[in-house]
Every structure is written in C-alpha cells, then in structure tokens.
C-alpha positions, 0 to 999 in steps of 0.5 A: 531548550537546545538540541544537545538538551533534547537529545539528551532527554530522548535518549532516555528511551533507549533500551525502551523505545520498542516497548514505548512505541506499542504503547497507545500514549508511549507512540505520541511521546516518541513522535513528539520528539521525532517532531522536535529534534531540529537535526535528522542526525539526531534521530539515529539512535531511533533508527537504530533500534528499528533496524537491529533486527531483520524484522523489527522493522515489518513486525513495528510497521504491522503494529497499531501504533508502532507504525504512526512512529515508523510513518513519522520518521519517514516524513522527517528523515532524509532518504538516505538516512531511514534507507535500511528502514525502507529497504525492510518495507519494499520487501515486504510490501506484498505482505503490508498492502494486506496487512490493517495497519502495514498498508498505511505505510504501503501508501505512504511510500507511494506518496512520498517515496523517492521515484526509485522506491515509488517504481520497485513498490509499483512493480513488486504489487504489479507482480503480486496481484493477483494474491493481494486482490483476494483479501479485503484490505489487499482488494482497498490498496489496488483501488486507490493504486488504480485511481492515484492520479501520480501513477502512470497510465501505463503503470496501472495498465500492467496492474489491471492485466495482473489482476485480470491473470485468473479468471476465477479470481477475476469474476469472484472479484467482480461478484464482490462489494468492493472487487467489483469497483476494481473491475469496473477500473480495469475496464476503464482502463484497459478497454480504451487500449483495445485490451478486452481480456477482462471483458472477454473473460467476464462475457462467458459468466454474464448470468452468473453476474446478472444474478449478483446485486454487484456483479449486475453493475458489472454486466451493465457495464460489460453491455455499454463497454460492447457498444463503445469498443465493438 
C-alpha cells in the first residue's frame, strides 16, 4: 500500500480519534497507524486533534490508553513537530509524576526527551518536591530520578535537598515502605558532599525511627553514615 493509501485510511478517524483513542482496542488501532505512516508529516492531523485544546493534551496523557497513543507519537515524530504536545506535558509535569498513567509519560521525557526538555523537566520536579514526594506514585517517580544513571550527580543533589525542605514531611518519609528507600538515596547522595542536613534532621527523631519497621532501617543507616562522615 503506499502512504497516500494509508492516509487516506487513517483519516477516517478524524472527528473520532479522542473517542478512538480511550477505547481499550480503539488506542491499538491509532498506534498502529502511528507505527505504519513512513512520513511524520503524515501524522499531523493526529497531532492536530490532541493540541485543539489547552488541555486535551493533559487530560489524554492521564487517560489508561489515550496516553499509549501520546507516548507513540513521541517516539516516532520529530521534536519539532509534537512541540506544543511536549510544551502541554512540561507544564504540567508536577501533576503527571503524581498522576498513574501521567508518570509514564514523565519518564518518557527524561528518557528520550531532547537535553532542553530533559533540564526544564528536572527542574520543575527539583522545584515541586516536596509536594510530589507526599504522594505514593509521586514518592515512585523521585526513586527512579534519584537513581537514573543519565542524571547528573549534581542534579539530583538539588533534587535530595528539595525533598529534605521540611523536616516533617522528611521523617514521615523516612518512617514509610517506599519513602524511606528516598532516604536512604539522599543520604547516599548528599552525605558524601559533607551536606548532613537530612542526617541532622533526622538524628533528633532516632527513637521515633527505631520504633518503625522501616524507619529502624533508616537509623541504622544514620549510625553507619555517623561513622563514615563524622
């Protein structure tokens, strides 16, 4: 078939592809075209649709299988071409990294975005921290930034003194399943600096963290760190 063919196909989507692309088989059929068109250009009218309106493009990238079709089009199209589409993620990215399905398209950014968008995503989590490491998913996003070997050391230094802000959100990290493996990362992190503002803050609650199944981990981590960097 040749391209003019498929297109011609595809197009017969349009005025459905919103609808077509929440539909549990719908998403498949639009990520199969995205997949087989040999020319970006003739993608357009899907980039189209999501960009119409201001926020068609957060509302699909929070959706179960509307965001598949998002994180495809990404993939395939140049950056020039899904920039509006990027810009829509980037400003709400605070919001994606808390969201189920949004985060996905959080990390696909910091996988393959271009070094521009890789930095504006790094520093708008860095500048929202401490609000996205009080929720479950948000607390899953910050692990895998804190341990992603294509980031900077010195970006996640300022990602670990964001979280450490508060020090009661900081223990209630460190008393928690998942938070308290953030901890122990910014201890990593931050303690081999000489910056001991999270073991400082955390030294003045050592019973409160002794008397928790994973903030004892924590504590024992606080003694050993005591004795590396005295």
């Amino acid at each position: 078939d040749s391209e003019e063919q498929r297109c011609l196909l595809a197009h017969e989507l349009c005025g459905h592809l919103h609808e077509t692309m929440h539909c549990p088989h719908g998403n498949h059929v639009v990520q199969k075209i995205i997949s087989t068109m040999r020319r970006p250009e003739s993608l357009q009218f899907i980039v189209d649709a999501l960009t119409q309106q201001d926020s068609s493009v957060v509302e699909v990238a929070k959706h179960k299988y509307a965001s598949r079709v998002v994180k495809h089009l990404l993939k395939v199209c140049p950056a020039a071409q899904v920039s509006e589409i990027t810009e829509n993620l980037l400003a709400a990215a605070s919001t994606l990294a808390c969201h189920m399905f949004g985060r996905f398209l959080v990390q696909h950014l910091l996988d393959c975005g271009t070094e521009e968008q890789k930095y504006r995503l790094l520093r708008t989590i860095e500048q929202n921290a401490l609000r996205i490491s009080q929720t479950c998913i948000g607390r899953s996003v910050l692990e895998i930034l804190l341990t992603h070997t294509a980031i900077e050391d010195q970006d996640k230094a300022w990602m670990a003194r964001a979280c450490a802000q508060d020090s009661e959100v900081l223990l209630r990290l460190a008393l928690g399943k998942l938070g308290h493996t953030i901890v122990l990362l910014m201890l990593e992190i931050l303690e081999p600096r000489r910056d001991q503002r999270v073991s400082v803050s955390l030294a003045q609650h050592l019973d409160t963290l002794r008397a928790s199944e994973f903030g004892r981990i924590v504590a024992q981590r606080l003694d050993v760190v005591g004795a590396e960097y005295p």
